[in-house]
C-alpha positions in Angstrom: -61.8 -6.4 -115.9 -65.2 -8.2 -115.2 -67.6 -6.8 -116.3 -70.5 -5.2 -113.8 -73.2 -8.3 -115.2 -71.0 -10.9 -114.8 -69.9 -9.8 -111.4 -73.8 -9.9 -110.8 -73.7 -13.2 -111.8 -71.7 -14.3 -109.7 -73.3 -12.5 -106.9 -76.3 -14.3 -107.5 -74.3 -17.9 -108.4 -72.9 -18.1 -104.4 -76.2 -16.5 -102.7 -77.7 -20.0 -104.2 -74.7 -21.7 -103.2 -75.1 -20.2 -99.6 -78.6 -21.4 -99.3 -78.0 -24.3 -100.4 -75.2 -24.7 -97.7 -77.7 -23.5 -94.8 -80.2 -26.0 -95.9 -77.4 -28.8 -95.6 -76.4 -27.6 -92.0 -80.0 -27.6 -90.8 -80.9 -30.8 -91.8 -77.5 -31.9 -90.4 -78.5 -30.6 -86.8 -82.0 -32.2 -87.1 -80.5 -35.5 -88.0 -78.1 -35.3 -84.9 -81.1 -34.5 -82.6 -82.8 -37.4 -84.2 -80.1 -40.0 -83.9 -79.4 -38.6 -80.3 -82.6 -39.6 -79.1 -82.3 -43.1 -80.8 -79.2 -43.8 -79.0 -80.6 -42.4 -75.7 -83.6 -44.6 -76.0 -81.3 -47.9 -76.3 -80.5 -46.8 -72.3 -83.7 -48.6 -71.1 -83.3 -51.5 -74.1 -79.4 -52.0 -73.3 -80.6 -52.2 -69.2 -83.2 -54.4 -69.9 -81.0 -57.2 -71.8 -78.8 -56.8 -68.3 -81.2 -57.1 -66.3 -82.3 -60.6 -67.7 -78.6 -61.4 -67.9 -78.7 -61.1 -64.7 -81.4 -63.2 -63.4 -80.6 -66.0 -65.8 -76.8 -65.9 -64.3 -78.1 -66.1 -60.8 -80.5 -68.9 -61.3 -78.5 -70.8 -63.8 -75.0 -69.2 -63.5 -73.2 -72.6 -65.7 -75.5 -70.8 -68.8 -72.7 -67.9 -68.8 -69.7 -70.4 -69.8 -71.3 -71.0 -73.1 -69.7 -67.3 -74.4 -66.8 -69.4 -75.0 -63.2 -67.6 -76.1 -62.8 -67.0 -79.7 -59.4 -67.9 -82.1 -57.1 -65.5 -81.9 -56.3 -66.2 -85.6 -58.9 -65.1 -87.0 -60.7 -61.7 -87.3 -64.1 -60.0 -88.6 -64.1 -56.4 -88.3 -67.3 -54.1 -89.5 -66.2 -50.2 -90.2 -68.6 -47.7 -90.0 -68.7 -44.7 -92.6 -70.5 -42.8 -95.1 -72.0 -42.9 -98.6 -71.8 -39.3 -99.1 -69.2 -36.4 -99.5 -69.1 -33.0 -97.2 -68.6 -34.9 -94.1 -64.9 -33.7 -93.5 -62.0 -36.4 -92.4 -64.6 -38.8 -91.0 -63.9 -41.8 -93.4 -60.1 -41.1 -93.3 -60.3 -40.7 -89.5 -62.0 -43.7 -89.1 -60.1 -45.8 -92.0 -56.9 -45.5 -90.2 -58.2 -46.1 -86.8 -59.1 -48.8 -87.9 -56.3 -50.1 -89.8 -54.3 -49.2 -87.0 -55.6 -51.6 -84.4 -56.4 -54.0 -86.9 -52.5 -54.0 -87.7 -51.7 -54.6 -84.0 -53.9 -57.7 -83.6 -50.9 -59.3 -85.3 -53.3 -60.9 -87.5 -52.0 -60.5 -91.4 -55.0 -58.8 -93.9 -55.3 -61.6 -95.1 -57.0 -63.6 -92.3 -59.0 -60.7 -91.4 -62.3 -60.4 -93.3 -63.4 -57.2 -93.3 -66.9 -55.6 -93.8 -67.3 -51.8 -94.7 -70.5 -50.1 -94.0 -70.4 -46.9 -96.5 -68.7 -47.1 -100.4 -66.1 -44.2 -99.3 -64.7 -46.0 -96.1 -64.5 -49.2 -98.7 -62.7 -47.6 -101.3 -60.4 -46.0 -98.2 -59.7 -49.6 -96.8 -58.9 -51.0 -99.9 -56.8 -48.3 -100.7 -54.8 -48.8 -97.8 -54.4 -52.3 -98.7 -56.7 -54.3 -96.7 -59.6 -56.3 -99.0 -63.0 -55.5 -98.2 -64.9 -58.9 -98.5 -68.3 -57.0 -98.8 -69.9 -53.4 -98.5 -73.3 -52.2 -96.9 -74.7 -49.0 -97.9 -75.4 -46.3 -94.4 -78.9 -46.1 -93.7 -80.4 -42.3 -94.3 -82.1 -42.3 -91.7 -83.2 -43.9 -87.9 -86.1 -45.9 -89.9 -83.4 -47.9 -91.9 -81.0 -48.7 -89.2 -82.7 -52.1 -88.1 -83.0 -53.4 -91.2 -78.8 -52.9 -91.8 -78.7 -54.1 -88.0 -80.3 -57.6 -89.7 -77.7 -57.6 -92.8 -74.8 -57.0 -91.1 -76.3 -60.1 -88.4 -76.5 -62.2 -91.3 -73.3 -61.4 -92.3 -71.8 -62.2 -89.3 -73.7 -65.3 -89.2 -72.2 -66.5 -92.3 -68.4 -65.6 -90.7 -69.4 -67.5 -88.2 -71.0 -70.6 -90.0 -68.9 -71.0 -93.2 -65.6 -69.8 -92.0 -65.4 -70.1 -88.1 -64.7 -66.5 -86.7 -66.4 -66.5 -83.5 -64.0 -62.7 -83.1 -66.0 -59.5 -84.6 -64.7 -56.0 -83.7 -66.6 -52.7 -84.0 -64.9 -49.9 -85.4 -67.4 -46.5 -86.1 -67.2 -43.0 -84.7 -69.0 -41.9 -81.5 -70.8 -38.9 -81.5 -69.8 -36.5 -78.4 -71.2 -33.5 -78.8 -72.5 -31.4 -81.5 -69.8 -31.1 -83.8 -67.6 -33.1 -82.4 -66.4 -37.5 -82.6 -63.7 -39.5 -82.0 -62.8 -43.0 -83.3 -63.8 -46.0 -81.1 -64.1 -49.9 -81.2 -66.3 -52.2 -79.9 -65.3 -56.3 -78.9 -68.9 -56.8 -80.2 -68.1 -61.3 -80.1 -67.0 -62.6 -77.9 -69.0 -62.0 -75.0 -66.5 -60.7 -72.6 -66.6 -63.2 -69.4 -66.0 -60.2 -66.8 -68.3 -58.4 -67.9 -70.8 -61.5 -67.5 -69.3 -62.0 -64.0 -70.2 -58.4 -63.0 -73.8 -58.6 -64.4 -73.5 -61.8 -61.9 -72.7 -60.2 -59.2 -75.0 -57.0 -59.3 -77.8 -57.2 -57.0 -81.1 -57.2 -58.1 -83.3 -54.1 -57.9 -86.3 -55.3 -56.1 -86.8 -58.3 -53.1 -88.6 -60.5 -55.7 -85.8 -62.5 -58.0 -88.0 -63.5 -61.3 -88.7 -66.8 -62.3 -87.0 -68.3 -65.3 -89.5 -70.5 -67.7 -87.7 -70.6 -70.3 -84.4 -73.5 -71.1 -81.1 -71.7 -70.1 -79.4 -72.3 -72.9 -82.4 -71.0 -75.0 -83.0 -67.8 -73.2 -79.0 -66.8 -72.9 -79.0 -67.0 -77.0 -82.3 -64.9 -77.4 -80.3 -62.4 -74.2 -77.3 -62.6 -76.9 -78.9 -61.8 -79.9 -80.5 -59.1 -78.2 -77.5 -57.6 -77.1 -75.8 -57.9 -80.6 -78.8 -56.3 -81.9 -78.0 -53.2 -79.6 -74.9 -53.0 -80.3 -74.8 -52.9 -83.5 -77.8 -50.4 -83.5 -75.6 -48.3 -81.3 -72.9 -48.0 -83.6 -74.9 -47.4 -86.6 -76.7 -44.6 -85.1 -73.2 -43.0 -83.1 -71.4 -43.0 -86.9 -74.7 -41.3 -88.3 -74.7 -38.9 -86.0 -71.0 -38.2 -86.2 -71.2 -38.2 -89.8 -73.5 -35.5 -89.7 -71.8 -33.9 -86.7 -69.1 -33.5 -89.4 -70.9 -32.5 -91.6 -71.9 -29.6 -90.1 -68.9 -28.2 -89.0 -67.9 -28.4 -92.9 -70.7 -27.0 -93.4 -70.2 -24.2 -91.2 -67.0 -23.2 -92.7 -68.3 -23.5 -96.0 -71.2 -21.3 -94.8 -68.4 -18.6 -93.2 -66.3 -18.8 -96.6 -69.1 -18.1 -98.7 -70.4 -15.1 -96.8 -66.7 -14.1 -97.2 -66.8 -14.4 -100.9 -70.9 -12.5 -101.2 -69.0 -9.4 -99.1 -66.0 -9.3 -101.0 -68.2 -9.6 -104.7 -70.6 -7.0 -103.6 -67.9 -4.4 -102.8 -66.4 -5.6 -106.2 -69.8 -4.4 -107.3 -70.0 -1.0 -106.0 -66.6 0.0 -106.7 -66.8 -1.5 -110.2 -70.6 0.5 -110.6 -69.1 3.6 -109.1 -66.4 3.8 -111.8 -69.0 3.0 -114.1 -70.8 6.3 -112.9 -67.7 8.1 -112.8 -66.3 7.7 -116.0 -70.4 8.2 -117.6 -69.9 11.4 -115.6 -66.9 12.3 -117.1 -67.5 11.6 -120.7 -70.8 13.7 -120.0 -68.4 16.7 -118.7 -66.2 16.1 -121.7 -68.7 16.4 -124.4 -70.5 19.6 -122.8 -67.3 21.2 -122.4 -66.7 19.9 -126.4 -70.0 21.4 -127.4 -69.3 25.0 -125.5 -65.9 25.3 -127.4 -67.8 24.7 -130.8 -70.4 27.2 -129.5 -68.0 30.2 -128.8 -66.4 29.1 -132.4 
């Protein structure tokens, strides 16, 4: 039997623990508020890159045939994760999502270059099988997203420069509520024609069309770089915030369990104290009732 100190201990051992898990589960729901408001305020952004889209296709609409069709040989896929532990299933969620549709491009692993955004959804990719030609640590916060927005633009650069994919898919977690994502992907290149032909189409907002001063072909790669730049943005900031939208349900069961454990150690406690108290009380009985048969001796 334990003894009544070390059963202390251990009291005092998981109220730590507890705190430290309520620490982790606030921050969790500040980050998610945080991130939240980054991806609403890429509403306006996302509307404005449309919005020139779509003035640029109406005055110069032979710009849009530039966004070209891409081999259907070859494929560049970025997968969002995480660097850290306690965030549930999300890299094995997301690991065989990806895998998944990556399998049903019909394009072997070994044409598809892969780039993983977090060491654990690396080390889950390659130990599914597929090579991982580089890895990109996850920003901690919304302050180091654009600079990992410019690496993994650089790296898609070089795809497209040194070994001709002009195809890069998405794959990352979107957050949906506040402990709660599901798996998605993103045709982040090429530029999907239809969607181009609706921008087309839309009418503009006031009576006044702006005028274009810039070359065509100049402004549509500045419009496209823009809206890579979102994109990407977007998708770092929805696997953030699903990250720690998972996260903090782990961290609320982990909060539960541990409450669980502090109840079930402190009635330990008492019952183990109160046959401490007991059996003091009986020995003390014992030897007065020793000492009153010596007496009447």
């Amino acid at each position: 039997m334990q003894t009544l100190e070390s059963v202390k201990r251990q009291i005092s051992t998981t109220k730590d623990l507890h705190s430290i898990v309520k620490t982790m589960k606030a921050l969790a729901a500040v980050n998610i508020r945080q991130l939240e408001r980054a991806v609403e305020s890429l509403v306006d952004y996302n509307r404005t890159i449309e919005l020139g889209f779509r003035v640029l296709l109406s005055r110069h609409p032979e710009t849009g045939l530039s966004a070209r069709d891409a081999p259907r040989n070859t494929l560049g896929t970025v997968v969002f994760g995480s660097d850290q532990g306690m965030c549930g299933p999300l890299n094995d969620q997301i690991t065989a999502y990806a895998i998944g549709k990556m399998n049903h491009t019909e394009i072997s692993s070994d044409e598809r270059r892969v780039l993983a955004v977090g060491v654990r959804t690396a080390a889950r990719l390659e130990d599914a099988g597929q090579v991982v030609e580089a890895t990109h640590p996850v920003p901690s916060s919304t302050a180091g997203i654009t600079p990992m927005v410019q690496q993994v633009l650089l790296h898609i650069e070089r795809w497209h420069s040194s070994q001709g994919i002009d195809r890069v898919v998405l794959y990352y977690c979107e957050h949906q509520s506040r402990a709660s994502y599901a798996p998605k992907s993103v045709d982040l290149l090429p530029i999907d024609h239809d969607w181009l032909k609706n921008i087309q189409t839309q009418r503009w907002p006031t009576h006044v069309l702006p005028m274009v001063t810039m070359q065509p072909t100049e402004l549509f790669s500045d419009l496209v770089r823009q809206y890579l730049f979102v994109s990407l943005y977007r998708a770092f900031a929805e696997s953030l915030a699903s990250e720690n939208a998972s996260r903090l349900s782990s961290m609320t069961g982990a909060e539960r369990n541990i409450s669980d454990r502090i109840t079930a150690l402190t009635t330990q406690f008492h019952h183990q104290r109160q046959m401490t108290i007991t059996e003091e009380l009986l020995d003390i009985a014992a030897g007065f009732e020793a000492l009153s048969d010596t007496s009447r001796l």
